[in-house]
C-alpha positions as CSV (number, residue, x, y, z in Angstrom):
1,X,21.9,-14.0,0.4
2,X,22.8,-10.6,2.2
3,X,21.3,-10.7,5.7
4,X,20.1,-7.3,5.8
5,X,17.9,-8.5,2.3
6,X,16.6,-11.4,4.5
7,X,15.8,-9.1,6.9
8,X,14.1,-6.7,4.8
9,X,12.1,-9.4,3.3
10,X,11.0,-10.4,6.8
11,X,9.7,-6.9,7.6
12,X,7.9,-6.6,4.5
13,X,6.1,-9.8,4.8
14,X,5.5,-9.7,8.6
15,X,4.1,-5.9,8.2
16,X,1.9,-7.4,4.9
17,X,0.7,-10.0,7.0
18,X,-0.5,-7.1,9.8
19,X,-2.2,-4.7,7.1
20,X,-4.2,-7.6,5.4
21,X,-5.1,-9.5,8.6
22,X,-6.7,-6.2,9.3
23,X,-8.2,-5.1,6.3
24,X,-11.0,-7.1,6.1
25,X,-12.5,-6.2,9.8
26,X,-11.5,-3.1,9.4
27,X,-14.5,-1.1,8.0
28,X,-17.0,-3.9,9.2
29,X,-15.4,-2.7,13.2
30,X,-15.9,0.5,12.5
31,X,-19.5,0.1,11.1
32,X,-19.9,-2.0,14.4
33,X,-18.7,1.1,16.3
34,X,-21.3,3.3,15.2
35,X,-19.6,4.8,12.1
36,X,-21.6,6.0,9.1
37,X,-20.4,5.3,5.9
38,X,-19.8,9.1,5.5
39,X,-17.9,9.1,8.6
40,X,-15.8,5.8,7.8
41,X,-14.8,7.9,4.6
42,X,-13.7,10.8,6.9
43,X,-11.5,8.2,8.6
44,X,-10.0,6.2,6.3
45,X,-9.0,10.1,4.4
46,X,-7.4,11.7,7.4
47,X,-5.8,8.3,8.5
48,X,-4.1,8.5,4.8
49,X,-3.4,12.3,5.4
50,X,-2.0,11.8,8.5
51,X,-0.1,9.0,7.2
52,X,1.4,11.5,4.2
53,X,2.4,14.1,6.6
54,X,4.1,11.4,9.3
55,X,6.2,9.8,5.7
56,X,7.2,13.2,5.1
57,X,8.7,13.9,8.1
58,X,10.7,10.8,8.3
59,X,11.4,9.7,4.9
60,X,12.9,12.9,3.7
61,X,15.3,13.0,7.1
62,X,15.8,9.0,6.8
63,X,19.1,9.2,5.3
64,X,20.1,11.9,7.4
65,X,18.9,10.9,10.5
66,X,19.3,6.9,10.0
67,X,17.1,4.5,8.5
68,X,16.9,1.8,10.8
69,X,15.7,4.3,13.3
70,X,13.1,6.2,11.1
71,X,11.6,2.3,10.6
72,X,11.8,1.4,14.1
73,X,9.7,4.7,15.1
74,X,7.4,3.8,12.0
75,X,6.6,0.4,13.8
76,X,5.9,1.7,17.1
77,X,3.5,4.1,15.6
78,X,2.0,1.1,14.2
79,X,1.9,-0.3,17.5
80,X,0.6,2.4,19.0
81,X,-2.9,2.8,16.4
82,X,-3.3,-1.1,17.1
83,X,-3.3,-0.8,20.7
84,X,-5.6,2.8,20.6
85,X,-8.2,1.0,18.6
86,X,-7.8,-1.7,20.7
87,X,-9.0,0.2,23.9
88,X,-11.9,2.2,22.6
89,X,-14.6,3.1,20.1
90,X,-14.8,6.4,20.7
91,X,-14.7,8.9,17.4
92,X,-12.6,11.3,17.9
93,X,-10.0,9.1,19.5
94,X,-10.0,6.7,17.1
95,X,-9.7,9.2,14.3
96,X,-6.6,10.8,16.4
97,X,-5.0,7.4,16.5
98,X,-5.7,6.8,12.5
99,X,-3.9,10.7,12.0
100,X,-0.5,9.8,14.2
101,X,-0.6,6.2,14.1
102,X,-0.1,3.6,11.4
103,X,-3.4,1.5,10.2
104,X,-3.4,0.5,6.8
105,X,-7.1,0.6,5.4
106,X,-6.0,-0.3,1.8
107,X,-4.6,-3.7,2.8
108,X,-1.4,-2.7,1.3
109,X,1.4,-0.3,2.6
110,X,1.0,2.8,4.4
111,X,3.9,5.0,6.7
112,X,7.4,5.0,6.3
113,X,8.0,1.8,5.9
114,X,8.3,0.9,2.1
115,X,10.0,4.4,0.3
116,X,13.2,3.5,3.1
117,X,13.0,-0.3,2.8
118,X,13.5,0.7,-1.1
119,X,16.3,2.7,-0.8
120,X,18.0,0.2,1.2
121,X,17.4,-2.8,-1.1
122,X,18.4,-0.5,-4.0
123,X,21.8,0.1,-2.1
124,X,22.2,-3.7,-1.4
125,X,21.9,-5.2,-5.5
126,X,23.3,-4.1,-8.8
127,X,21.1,-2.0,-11.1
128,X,20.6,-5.1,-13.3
129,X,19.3,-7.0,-10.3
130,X,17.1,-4.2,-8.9
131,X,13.3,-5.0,-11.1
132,X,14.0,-8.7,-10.0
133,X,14.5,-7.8,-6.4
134,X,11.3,-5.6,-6.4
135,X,9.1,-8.3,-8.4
136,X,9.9,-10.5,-5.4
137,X,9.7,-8.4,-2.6
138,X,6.1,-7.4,-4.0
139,X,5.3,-11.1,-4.1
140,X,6.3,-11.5,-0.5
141,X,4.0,-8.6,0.2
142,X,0.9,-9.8,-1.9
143,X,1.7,-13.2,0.0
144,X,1.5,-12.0,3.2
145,X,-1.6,-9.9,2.3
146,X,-3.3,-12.8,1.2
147,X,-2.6,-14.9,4.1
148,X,-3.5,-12.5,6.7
149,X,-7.1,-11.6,4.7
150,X,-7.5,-15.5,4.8
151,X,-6.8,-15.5,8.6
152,X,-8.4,-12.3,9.8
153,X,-11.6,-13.3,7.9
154,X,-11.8,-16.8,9.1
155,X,-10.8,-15.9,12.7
156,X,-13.7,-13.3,13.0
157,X,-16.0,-15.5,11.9
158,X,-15.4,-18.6,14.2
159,X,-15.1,-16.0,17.2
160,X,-18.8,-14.9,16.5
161,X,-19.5,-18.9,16.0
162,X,-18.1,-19.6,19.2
163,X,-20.0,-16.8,21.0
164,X,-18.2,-13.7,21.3
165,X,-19.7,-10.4,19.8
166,X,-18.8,-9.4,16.3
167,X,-17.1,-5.8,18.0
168,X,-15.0,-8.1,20.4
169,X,-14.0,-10.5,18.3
170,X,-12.7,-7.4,15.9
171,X,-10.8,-6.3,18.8
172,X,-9.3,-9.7,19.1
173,X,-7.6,-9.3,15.4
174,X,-6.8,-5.4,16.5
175,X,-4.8,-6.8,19.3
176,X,-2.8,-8.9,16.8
177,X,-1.9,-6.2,14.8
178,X,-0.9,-4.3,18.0
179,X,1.4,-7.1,18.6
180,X,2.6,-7.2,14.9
181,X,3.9,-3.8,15.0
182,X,6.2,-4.5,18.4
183,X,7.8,-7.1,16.7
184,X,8.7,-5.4,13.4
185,X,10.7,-2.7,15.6
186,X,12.5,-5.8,17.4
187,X,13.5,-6.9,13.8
188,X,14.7,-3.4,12.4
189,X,17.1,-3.2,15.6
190,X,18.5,-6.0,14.0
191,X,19.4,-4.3,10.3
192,X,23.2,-3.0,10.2
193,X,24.9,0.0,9.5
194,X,25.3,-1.3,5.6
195,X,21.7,-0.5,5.2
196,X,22.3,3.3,5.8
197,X,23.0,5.9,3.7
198,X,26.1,7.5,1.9
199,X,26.6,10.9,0.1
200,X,26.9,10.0,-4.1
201,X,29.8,12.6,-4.0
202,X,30.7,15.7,-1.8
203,X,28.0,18.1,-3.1
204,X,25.1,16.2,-3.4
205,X,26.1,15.2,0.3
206,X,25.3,18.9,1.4
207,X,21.5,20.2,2.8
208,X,18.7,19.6,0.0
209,X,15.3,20.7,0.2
210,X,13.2,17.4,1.0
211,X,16.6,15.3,0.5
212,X,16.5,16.2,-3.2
213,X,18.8,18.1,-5.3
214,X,19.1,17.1,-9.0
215,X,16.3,14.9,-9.5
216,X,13.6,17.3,-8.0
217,X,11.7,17.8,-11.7
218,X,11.4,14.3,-12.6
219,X,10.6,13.0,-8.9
220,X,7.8,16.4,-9.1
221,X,6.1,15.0,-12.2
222,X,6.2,11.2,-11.1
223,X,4.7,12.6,-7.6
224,X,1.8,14.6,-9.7
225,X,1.0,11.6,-11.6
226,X,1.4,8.8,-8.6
227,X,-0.9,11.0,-6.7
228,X,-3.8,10.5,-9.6
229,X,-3.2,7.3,-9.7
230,X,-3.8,7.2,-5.4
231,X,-6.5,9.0,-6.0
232,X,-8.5,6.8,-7.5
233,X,-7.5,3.8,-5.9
234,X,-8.7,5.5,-2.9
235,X,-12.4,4.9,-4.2
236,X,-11.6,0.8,-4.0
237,X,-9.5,0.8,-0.7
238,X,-9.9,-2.8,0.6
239,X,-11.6,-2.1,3.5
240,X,-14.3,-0.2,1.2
241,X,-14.6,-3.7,-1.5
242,X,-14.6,-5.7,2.0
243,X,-17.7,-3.6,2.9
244,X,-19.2,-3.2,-0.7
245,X,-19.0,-7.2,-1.3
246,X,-20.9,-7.4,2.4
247,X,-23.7,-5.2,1.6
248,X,-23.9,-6.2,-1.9
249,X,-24.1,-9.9,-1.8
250,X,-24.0,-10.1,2.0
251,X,-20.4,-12.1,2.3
252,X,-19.6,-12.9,5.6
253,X,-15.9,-12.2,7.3
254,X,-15.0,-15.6,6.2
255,X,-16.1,-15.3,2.3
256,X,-13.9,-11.6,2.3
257,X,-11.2,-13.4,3.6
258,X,-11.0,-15.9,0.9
259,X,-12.1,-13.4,-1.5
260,X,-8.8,-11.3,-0.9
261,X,-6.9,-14.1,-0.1
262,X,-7.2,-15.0,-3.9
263,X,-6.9,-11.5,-5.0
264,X,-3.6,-10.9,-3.6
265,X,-2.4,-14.0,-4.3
266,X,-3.0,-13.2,-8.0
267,X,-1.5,-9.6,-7.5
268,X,1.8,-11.3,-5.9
269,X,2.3,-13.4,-9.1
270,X,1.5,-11.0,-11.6
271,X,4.4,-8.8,-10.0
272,X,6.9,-11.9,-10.7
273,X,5.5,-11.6,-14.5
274,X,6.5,-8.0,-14.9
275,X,9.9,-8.7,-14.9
276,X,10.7,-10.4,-18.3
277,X,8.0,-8.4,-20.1
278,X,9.7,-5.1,-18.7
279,X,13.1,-6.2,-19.7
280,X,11.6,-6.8,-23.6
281,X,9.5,-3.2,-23.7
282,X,10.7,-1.2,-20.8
283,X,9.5,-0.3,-17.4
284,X,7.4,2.7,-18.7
285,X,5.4,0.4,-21.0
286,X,4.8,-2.3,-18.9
287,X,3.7,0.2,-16.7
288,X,1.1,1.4,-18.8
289,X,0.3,-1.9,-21.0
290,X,-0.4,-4.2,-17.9
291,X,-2.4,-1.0,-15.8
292,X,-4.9,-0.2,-18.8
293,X,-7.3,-3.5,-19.0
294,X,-6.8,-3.9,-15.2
295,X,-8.8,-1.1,-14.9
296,X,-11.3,-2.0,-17.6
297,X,-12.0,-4.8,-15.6
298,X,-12.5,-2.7,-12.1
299,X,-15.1,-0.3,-14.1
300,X,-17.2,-4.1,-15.1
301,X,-17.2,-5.0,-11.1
302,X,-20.0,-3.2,-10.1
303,X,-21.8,-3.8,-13.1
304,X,-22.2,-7.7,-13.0
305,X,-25.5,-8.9,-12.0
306,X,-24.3,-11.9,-9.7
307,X,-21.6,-12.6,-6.8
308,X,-20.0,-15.0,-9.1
309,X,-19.3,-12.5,-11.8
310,X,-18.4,-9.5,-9.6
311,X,-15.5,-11.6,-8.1
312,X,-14.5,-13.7,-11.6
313,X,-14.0,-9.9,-12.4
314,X,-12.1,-8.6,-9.4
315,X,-9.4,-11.5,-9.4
316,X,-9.1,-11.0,-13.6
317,X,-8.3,-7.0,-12.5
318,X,-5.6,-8.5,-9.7
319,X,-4.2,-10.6,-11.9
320,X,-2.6,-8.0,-13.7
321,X,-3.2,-5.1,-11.5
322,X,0.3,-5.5,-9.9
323,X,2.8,-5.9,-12.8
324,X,3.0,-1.9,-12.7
325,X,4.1,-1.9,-9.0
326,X,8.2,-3.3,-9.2
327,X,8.7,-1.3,-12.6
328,X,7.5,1.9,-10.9
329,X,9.7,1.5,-7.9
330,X,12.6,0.6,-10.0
331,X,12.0,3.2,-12.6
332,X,11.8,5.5,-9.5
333,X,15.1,4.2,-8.0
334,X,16.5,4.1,-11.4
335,X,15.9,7.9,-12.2
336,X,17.6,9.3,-8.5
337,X,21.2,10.0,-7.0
338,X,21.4,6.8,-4.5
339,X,21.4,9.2,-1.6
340,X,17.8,10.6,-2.7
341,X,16.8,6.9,-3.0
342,X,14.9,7.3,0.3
343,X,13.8,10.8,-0.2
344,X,12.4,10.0,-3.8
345,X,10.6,6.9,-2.5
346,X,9.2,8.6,0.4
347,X,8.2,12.0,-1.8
348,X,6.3,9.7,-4.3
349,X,5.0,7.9,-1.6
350,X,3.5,10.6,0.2
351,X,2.1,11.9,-2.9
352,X,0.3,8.5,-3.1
353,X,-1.2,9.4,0.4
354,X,-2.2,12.6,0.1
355,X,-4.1,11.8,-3.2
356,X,-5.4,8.6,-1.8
357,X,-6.6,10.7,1.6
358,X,-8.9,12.7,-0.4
359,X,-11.5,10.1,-2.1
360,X,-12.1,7.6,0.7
361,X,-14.6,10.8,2.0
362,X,-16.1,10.8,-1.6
363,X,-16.6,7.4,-1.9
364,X,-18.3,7.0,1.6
365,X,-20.7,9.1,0.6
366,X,-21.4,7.2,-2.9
367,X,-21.9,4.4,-1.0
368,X,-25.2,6.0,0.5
369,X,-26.2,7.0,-2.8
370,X,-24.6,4.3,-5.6
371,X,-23.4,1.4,-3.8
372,X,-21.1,0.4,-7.7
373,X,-19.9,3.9,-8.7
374,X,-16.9,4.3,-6.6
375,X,-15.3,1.2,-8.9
376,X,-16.4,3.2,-11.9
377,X,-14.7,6.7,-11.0
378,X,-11.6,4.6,-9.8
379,X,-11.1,2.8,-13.3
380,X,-12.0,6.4,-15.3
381,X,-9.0,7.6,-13.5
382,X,-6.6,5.4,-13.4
383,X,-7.6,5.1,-17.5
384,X,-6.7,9.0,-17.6
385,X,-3.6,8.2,-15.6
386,X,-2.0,5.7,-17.6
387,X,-2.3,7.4,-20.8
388,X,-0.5,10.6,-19.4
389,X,1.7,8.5,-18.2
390,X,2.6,6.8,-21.2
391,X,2.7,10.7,-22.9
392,X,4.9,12.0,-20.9
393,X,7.7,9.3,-20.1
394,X,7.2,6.4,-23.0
395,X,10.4,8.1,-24.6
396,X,12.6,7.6,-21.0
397,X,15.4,5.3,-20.8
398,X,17.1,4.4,-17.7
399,X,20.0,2.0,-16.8
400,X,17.6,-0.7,-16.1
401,X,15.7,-1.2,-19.3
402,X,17.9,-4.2,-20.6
């Protein structure tokens, strides 16, 4: 296999590892700190604002200004939020670091990271090859999720059993992720100049508004929708169930860690089942089929009287919940010039932020008042999204639906 895919495959599960080991501390640290689930919401929406407006200043420049470099800088801003959080609890500091730094409170990906990765993986395979490449490099991801929600959870919890304080022993796994992001910047200096980009022909190399010149409309409408879709997965962020499954039926760091462990896990499969059912009804309808009754089943979470059933729910919805993530990315590097790969990625990707940024402040205050209804508004939407969705695009065709 190509070394620069090995690579990128390394990245993407050491960076996983990072965001999931993270997640499930994450809102219990800052709770620890003093936050209010109000102002937990205000932090986990202008760490995803700040994370839109860092992605659009280096994805859209990536292929211009080199994509091994716009990685490495996006790990030592990771690097940099692990190590601020690290060294104090104060507010506004905290909420600085979340703005310019890199700390993923979903569990999944946040910064530049994944719209360049893309493009270069893209620019590595045939068409043909691409939904595969993606199914797996999702898996990888989920994986690594999985593993470091297992770890985190389990390593909080026998801190605190051995004695150290529940704020220290979240600074313990802080200092990990610190750690995780210096190493993913030694591993991007080690990507080649194969990875970078080249102009498709003479006139599409020339300046472009955002890196985009003939796919602007469709990469506008896919942003507009993606965004929805962010949106109301920002009501469920990880970090938030982590906290809702603590207060609800008082799970300790431990239990969460298993919890997601299992959750990802299922989301990594379900990824690897996409690709046959995509190449029999298309990316847009696998899409849309797969995404529906995965959010039927988040809208039942909140709903079920006992622990048992709220998580026999939860790992149903991840069981499917992922198949709509490699057809998107393909469809989205399907429907591009290969040198907007990264700006396309990194446009719909920041869309995802900025609509994400908005309801993690929403859903902190729901939390005060209806502990369940942040699952609820999340499904509704992501119902409404799918079937627009399905309206506007279930008649495209692009090179990969074989």
């Amino acid at each position: 296999m190509n070394q620069n895919i090995v690579l990128l495959f390394a990245t993407r599960t050491l960076r996983l590892f990072g965001y999931g080991f993270l997640s499930v501390v994450l809102a219990l640290y800052l709770s620890e700190s003093g936050f209010s689930d109000i102002l937990m919401g205000v932090l986990f929406s202008l760490t995803l604002f700040g994370d839109a407006g860092i992605s659009l200043l280096l994805t859209t420049t990536a292929d211009r200004f080199g994509r091994k470099k716009t990685l490495i800088i996006g790990a030592l801003l990771m690097m940099a939020a692990g190590a601020v959080f690290v060294l104090t609890s104060n507010p506004l500091l905290l909420i600085l670091a979340a703005i310019v730094g890199v700390i993923s409170p979903s569990g999944n990906e946040i910064g530049p990271f994944l719209p360049v990765e893309q493009a270069m993986l893209s620019q590595l395979v045939t068409n043909e090859r691409r939904t595969g490449l993606f199914a797996w490099y999702n898996l990888s991801g989920s994986l690594a999720t999985a593993v470091g929600a297992l770890i985190g959870g389990f390593l909080a919890t026998q801190l605190q059993r051995s004695g150290v304080s529940p704020l220290d022993s979240y600074r313990i796994i802080l200092c990990g992720y610190a750690g995780i992001g210096g190493l993913l910047a030694a591993v991007f200096a080690c990507l080649t100049t194969e990875c970078e980009a080249f102009p498709s022909s003479p006139a599409a190399s020339s300046p472009h508004r955002f890196g985009l010149h003939k796919s602007r409309g469709v990469v506008t409408k896919l942003s507009l929708l993606f965004s929805l879709d962010a949106f109301a997965g920002g009501f469920v962020l990880q970090s938030f169930m982590a906290y809702w499954f603590h207060v609800r039926f008082n799970a300790d760091e431990a239990m969460l860690g298993s919890i997601f462990f299992g959750a990802n896990l299922l989301a990594g499969v379900s990824a690897l089942l996409a690709v046959p059912l995509a190449k029999k009804i298309g990316l847009i309808r696998t899409m849309v089929f797969t995404h529906l009754p995965s959010n039927m089943l988040l809208i039942l979470v909140p709903l079920m009287p006992t622990f048992t059933l709220a998580i026999s729910m939860l790992l149903l919805r991840f069981s499917i919940s992922q198949m709509d993530v490699p057809t998107r990315q393909a469809y989205t590097m399907a429907v591009v010039a290969p040198d907007e790969r990264s700006a396309a990625a990194g446009i719909t990707g920041i869309a995802r932020s900025i609509g994400a940024s908005l309801a993690p402040s929403i859903a902190g205050a729901l939390l005060s008042v209806s502990v369940g209804s942040p699952f609820i508004i999340a499904g509704g939407l992501k119902i409404v999204y799918d079937l627009i969705l399905f309206r506007n695009f279930k008649a495209s065709k692009v090179a990969d639906e074989i």
